[in-house]
N, C-alpha and C positions, 0 to 999 in steps of 0.2 A: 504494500500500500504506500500512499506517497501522502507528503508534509506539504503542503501548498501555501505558497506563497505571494501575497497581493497588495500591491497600493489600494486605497480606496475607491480610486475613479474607477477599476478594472474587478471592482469584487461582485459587484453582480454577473459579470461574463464570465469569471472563473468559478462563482459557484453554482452556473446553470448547468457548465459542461464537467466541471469536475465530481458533483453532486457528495460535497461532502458528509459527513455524518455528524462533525461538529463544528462550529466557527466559532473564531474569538476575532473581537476587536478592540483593539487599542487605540485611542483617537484622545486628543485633546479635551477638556472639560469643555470649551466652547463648541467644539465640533458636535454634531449628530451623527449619530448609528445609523447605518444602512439600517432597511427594512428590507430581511429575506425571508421571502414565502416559505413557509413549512416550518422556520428555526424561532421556536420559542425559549425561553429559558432556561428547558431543560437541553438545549443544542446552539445555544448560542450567548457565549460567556464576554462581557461588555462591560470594559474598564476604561476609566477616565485619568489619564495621568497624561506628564507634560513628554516630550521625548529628549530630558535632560539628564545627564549625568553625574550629576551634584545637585544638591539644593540651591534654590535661585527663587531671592524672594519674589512672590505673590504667582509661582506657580508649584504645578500637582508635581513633584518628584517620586518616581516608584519607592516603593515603599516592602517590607518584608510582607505586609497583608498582601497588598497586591499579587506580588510573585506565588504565595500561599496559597491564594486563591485561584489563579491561574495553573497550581500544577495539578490541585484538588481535580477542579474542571477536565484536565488533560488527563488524569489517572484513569478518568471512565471512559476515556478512548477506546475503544474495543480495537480498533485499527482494521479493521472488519472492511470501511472505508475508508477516505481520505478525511484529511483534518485540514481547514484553512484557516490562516491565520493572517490577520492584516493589519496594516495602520495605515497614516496618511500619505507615505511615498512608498512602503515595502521597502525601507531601507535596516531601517534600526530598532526599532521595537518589538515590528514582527519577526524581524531574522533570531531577535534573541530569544524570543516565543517558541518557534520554530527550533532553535537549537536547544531548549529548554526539554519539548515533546520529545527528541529524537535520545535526549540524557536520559529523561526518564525513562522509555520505553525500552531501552538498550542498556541497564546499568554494566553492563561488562563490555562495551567499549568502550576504544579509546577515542575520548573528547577530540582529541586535535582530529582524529579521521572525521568525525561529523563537521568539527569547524571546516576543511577541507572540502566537502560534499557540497558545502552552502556557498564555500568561495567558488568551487568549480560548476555550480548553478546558476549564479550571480554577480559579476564582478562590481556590483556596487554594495554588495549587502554591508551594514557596517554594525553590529548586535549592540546594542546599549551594554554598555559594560554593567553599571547599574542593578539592572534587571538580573542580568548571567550570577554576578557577585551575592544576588540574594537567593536565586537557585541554588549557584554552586553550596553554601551554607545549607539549605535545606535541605538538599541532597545527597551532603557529606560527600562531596566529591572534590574536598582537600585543596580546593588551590584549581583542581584539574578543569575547570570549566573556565573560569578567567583566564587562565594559561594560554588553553586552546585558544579562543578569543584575540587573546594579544597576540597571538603569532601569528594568527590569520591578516593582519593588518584593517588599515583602514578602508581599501577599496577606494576603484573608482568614484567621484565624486558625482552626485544626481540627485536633482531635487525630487526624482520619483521611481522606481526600479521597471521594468518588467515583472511577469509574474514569474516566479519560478516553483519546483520543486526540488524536496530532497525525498529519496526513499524515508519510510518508517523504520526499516530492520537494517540494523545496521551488525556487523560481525568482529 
């Protein structure tokens, strides 16, 4: 099964043809949630944070709930289908989302090969460090999901990605 990946202007074409099973979206507190047909609550997990890396005042910085909530969500992935994940360019939020699902669902790989999968998917993805740094904690994965991360670099610069995918099963 595969990890999908979407800017916001392209999440309704990617989840008519991809037909995932779950979506999350990450969108700034001013921004609006897509409305997609068929995903109610129980398939469609929508969080409001800023896409910053540090705290900066009078905006939403991720936060350990967030990430928390986000993995809760991803845990009942069944992987049965595809899972889409998006923010407002598919650059940074969602990639971290996305490499977030592929840690959890694979705890016996290696980090840097998922971060890999996303870089050779992608060349702008750039994952909120942020977000990865409150996974990698909750997921006692030591260091190993930042690590990945930083070695992956920053990628091409864009104000908006293509869609991409990464496999779910990784070895």
């Amino acid at each position: 099964m595969r990890i999908w990946v979407s800017p916001l202007a392209k999440v309704h074409d990617v989840a008519r043809a991809a037909r995932p099973e779950r979506v999350v979206s990450l969108l700034s507190p001013t921004d609006e949630f897509p409305s997609l047909r068929g995903y109610g609550a129980d398939r469609h997990h929508k969080v409001h944070l800023h896409d910053i890396r540090e705290e900066l005042l009078d905006h939403v910085a991720p936060t350990g709930e967030h990430v928390q909530g986000l993995i809760e969500f991803i845990r009942d992935w069944r992987r049965t289908d595809p899972l889409l994940v998006h923010c407002w360019g598919g650059i940074s939020r969602s990639t971290a989302t996305a490499f977030i699902a592929a840690c959890l669902h694979n705890p016996e790989a290696d980090e840097r090969a998922i971060a890999a999968a996303i870089r050779a998917a992608s060349p702008t993805a750039y994952p909120n460090t942020l977000i990865v740094e409150f996974a990698d904690e909750i997921l006692a994965r030591r260091g190993r999901m930042r690590a990945a991360i930083d070695a992956m670099g920053r990628g091409d610069v864009a104000e908006v990605a293509e869609p991409f995918f990464i496999p779910a099963r990784f070895r």
